[in-house]
C-alpha positions in Angstrom: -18.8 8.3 15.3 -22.0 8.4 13.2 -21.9 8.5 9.4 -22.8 11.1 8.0 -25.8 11.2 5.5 -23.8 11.2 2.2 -22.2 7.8 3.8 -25.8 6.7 5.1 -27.7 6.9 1.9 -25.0 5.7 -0.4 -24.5 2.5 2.1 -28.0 2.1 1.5 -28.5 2.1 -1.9 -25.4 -0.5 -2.4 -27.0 -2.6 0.3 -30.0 -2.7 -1.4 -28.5 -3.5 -5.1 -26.2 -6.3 -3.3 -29.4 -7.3 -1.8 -31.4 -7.4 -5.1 -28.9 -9.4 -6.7 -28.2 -11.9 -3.6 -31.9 -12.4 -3.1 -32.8 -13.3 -7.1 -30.3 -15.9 -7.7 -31.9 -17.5 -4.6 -34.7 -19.0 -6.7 -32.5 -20.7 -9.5 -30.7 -22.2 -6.4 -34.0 -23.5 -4.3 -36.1 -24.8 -7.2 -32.9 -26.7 -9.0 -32.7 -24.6 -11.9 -30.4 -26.3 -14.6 -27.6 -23.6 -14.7 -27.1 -24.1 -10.9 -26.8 -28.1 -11.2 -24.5 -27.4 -13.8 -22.4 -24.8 -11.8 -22.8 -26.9 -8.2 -21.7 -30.3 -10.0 -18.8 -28.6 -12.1 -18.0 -27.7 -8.4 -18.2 -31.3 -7.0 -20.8 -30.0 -4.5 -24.2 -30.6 -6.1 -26.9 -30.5 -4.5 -25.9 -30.1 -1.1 -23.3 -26.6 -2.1 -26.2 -25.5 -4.1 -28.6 -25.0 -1.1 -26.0 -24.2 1.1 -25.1 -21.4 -1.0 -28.8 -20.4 -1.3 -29.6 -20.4 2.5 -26.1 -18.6 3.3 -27.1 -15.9 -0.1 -31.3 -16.3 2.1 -29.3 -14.8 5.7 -26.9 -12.1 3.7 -30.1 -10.6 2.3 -31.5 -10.6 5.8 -28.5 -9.2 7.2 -27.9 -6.1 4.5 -31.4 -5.0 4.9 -31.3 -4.9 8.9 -29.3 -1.8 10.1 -28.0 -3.2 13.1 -26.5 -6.3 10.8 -25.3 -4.4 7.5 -21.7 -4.9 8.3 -22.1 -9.0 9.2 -23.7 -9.3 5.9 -21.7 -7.2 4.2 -18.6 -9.4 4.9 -20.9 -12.6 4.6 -21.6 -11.4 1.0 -17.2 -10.6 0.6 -16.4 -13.8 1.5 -19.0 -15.9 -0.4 -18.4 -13.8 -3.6 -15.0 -14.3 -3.2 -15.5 -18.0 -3.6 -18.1 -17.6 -6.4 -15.3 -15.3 -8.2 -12.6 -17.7 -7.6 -14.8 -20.7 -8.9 -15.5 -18.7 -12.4 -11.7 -18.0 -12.6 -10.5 -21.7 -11.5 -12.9 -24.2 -13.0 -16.5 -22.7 -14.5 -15.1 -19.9 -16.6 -15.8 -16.2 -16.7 -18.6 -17.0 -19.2 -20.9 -20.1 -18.1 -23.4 -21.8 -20.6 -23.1 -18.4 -22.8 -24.7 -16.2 -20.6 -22.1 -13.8 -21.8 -20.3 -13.1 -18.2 -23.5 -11.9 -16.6 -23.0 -14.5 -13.4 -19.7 -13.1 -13.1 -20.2 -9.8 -13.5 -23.0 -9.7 -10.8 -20.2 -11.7 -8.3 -18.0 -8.9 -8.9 -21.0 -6.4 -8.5 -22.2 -7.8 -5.2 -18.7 -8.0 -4.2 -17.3 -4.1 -4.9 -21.0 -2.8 -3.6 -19.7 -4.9 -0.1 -15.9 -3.5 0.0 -17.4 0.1 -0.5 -20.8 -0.4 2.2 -17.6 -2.0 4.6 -15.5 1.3 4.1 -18.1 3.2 4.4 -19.3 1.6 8.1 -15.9 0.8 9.0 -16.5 2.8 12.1 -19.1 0.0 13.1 -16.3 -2.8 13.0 -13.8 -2.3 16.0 -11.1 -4.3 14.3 -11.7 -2.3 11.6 -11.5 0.8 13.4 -8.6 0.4 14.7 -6.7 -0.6 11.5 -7.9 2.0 9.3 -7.4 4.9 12.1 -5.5 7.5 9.7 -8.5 7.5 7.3 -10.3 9.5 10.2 -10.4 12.5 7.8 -12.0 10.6 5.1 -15.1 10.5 8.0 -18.1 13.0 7.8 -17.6 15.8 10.2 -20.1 18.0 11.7 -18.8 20.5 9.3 -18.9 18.7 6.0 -22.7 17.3 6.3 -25.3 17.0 8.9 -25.8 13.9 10.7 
């Protein structure tokens, strides 16, 4: 079943902000800026987590802006903002070198804008499909919007 074009466009624009934010931290990561030596060796993983991050963050990107990939890099952004979450709540802090929570809160951002663009495509994930069959009438029907 297709989306309709509410679901389309709002997919979309959450790609593209979960995209924005994926694809900035990118340079911090590949030039060695200091916050993300700090981060990565807080971690135990410096430098080698640090561009592993960056190139896994490099294909997300890739894979959010591509329509046939959205959903692979939706839930390749999930699960590595799950572990960037779980680092700021287990051992760097919600707040790192006082930048007042904004690497968290962009985690979190990336993360929700993912659940959502997965719900919202579920349709394109067979596993997915199949769990989530009563929410058929929270799909776009040929009544409610044109396709």
């Amino acid at each position: 079943m297709k989306n309709c074009r509410t679901h389309t466009i709002a997919s979309w624009i959450l790609q593209i902000i979960a995209a924005v934010i994926l694809a900035q931290t990118l340079f911090f990561k590949f030039t060695g800026a200091e916050e993300s030596k700090y981060i990565f060796t807080t971690l135990g993983v410096e430098p080698w987590g640090r561009v592993a991050s960056g190139c896994a963050e490099l294909l997300a990107v890739v894979l959010l802006l591509v329509p046939r990939t959205v959903t692979l890099g939706a839930l390749l952004s999930l699960g590595m903002m799950t572990g960037a979450i779980g680092s700021h709540l287990t051992k760097l802090g919600v707040v790192v070198q006082n930048d007042g929570g904004l690497l968290f809160g962009l985690g979190v951002t990336v993360f929700l804008c993912s659940v959502v663009i997965l719900f919202l495509r579920r349709q394109q994930i067979p596993i997915l499909g199949y769990l989530f069959v009563p929410l058929h009438d929270l799909s776009c029907d040929a009544k409610a919007c044109r396709h």
